[in-house]
C-alpha positions in Angstrom: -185.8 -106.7 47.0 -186.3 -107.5 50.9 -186.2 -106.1 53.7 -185.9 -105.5 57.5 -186.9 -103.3 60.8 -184.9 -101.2 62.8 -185.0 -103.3 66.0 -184.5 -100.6 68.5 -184.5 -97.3 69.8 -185.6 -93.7 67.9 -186.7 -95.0 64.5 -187.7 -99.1 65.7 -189.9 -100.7 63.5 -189.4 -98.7 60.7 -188.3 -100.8 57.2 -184.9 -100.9 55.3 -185.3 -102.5 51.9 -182.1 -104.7 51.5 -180.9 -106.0 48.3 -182.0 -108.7 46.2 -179.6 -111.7 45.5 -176.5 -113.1 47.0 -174.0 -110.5 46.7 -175.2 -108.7 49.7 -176.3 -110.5 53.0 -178.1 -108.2 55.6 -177.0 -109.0 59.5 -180.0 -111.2 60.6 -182.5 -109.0 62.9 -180.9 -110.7 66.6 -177.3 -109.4 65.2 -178.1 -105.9 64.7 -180.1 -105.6 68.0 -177.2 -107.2 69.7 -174.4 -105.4 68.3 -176.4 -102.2 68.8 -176.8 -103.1 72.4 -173.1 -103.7 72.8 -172.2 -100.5 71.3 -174.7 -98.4 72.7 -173.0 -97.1 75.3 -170.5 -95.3 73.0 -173.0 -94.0 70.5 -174.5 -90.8 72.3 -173.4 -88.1 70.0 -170.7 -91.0 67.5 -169.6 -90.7 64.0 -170.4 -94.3 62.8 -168.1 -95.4 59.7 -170.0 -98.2 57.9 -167.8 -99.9 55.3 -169.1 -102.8 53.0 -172.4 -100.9 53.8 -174.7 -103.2 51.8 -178.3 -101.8 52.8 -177.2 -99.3 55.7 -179.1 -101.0 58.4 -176.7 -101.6 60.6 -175.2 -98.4 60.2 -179.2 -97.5 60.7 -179.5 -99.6 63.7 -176.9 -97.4 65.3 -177.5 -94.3 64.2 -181.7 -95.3 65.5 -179.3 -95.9 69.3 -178.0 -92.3 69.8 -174.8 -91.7 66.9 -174.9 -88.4 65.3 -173.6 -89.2 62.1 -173.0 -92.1 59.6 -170.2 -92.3 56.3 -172.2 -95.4 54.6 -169.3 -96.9 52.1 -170.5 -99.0 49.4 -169.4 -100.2 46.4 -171.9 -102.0 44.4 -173.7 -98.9 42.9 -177.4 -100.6 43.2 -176.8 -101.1 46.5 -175.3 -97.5 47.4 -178.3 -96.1 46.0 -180.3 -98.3 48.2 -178.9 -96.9 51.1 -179.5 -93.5 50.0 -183.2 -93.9 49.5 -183.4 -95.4 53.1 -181.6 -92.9 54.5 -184.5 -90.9 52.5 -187.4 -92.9 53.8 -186.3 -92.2 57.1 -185.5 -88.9 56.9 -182.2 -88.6 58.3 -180.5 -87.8 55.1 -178.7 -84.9 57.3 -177.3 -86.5 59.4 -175.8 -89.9 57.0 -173.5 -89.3 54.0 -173.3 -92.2 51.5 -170.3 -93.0 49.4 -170.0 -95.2 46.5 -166.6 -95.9 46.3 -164.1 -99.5 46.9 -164.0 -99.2 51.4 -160.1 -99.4 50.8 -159.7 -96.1 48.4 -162.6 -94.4 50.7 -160.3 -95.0 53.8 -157.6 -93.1 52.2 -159.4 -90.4 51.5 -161.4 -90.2 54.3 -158.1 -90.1 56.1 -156.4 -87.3 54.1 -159.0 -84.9 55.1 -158.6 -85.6 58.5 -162.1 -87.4 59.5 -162.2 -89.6 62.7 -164.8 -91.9 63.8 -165.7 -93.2 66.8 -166.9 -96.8 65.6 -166.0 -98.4 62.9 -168.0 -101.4 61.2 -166.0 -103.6 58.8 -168.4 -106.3 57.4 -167.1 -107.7 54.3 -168.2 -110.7 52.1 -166.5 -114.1 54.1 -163.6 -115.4 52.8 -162.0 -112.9 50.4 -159.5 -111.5 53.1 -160.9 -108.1 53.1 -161.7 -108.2 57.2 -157.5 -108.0 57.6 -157.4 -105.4 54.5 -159.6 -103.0 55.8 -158.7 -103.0 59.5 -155.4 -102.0 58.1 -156.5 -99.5 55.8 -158.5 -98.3 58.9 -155.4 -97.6 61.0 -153.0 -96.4 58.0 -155.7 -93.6 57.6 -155.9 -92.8 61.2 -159.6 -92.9 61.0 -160.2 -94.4 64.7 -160.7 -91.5 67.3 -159.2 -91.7 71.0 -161.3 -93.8 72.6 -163.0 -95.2 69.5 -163.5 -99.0 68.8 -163.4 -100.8 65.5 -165.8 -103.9 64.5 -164.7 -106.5 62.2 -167.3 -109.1 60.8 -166.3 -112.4 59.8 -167.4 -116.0 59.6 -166.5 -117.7 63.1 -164.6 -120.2 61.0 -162.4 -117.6 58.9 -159.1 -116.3 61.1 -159.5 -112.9 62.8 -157.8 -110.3 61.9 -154.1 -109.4 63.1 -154.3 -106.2 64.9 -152.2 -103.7 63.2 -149.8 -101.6 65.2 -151.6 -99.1 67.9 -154.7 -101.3 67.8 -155.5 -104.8 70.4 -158.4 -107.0 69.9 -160.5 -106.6 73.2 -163.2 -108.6 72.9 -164.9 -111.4 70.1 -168.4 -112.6 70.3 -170.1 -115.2 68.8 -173.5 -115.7 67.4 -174.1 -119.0 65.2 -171.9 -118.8 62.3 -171.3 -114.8 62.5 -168.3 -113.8 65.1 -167.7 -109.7 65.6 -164.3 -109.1 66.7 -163.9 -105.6 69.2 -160.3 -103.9 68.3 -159.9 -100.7 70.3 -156.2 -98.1 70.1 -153.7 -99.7 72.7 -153.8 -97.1 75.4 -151.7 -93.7 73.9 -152.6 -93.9 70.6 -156.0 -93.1 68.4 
């Protein structure tokens, strides 16, 4: 078991134990603070999605910048219940809701009741093809609000994902061997 800070804003410096071993790899400390400082203009008052949430700190990170609420999806059953106990230790357990399910089946159902988000973070294991998987899952569910913007986390040397139908990639950055890839609803549609 490991762990990492909360680089910034209402809960910084406070620890979120990540997993031990390889099957989970938590964003290094200069990706979550940069990510969160990209985003942080749209997270007064968000609903954060988190899928693939592994230890829930970035989810965390953003949620610590102004969002309101957080669906944590994880799979891995240790690793949901890790979230759960940070989201416990930092006693926001009101306002995060943690879901052990596969991110694909918890898209569809998250959809069929009609919940909307105004980020979503897709941050899969590299080179299993889930990136393009989820971000059209994402969009088959409806799940992006109006105005909303979708994250995809890949390795800068796997492809980016095609944008499905009603949603444009706006923006990629780089940082070493991590790329995020910004997709937003083409003006009209959400």
């Amino acid at each position: 078991m490991g762990a990492v800070r909360i680089t910034s804003g209402a809960l910084r410096g406070r620890k979120v134990e990540t997993p031990a071993g390889e099957a989970t790899r938590p964003l290094l400390t200069r990706l979550r603070k940069s990510l969160a400082d990209i985003l942080r203009p749209r997270l007064r008052g968000a609903r954060v999605l988190d899928l693939f949430a592994g230890s829930g700190a970035v989810a965390l990170e953003l949620l610590s910048n102004g969002a309101d609420e957080v669906v944590a999806v994880e799979q891995a059953p240790e690793a949901a219940a890790l979230v759960a106990r940070n989201v416990q230790c930092l006693g926001v357990a009101g306002r995060v809701r943690v879901i052990g399910a596969d991110a694909l089946e918890a898209c569809r159902e998250l959809g069929a009741r009609g919940e909307r988000f105004d980020v979503v973070l897709i941050m899969p294991p590299y080179w299993k093809g889930l990136q393009q998987q989820a971000l059209d899952a994402v969009v088959r569910a409806g799940l992006v609000a109006p105005g909303g913007v979708v994250v995809v986390q890949r390795h800068r040397d796997e492809p980016g994902a095609v944008p499905p139908r009603g949603l444009g990639l706006v923006r990629s950055r780089t940082y070493g061997r991590t790329a995020f890839d910004f997709y937003e609803p083409a003006p009209g549609e959400g």
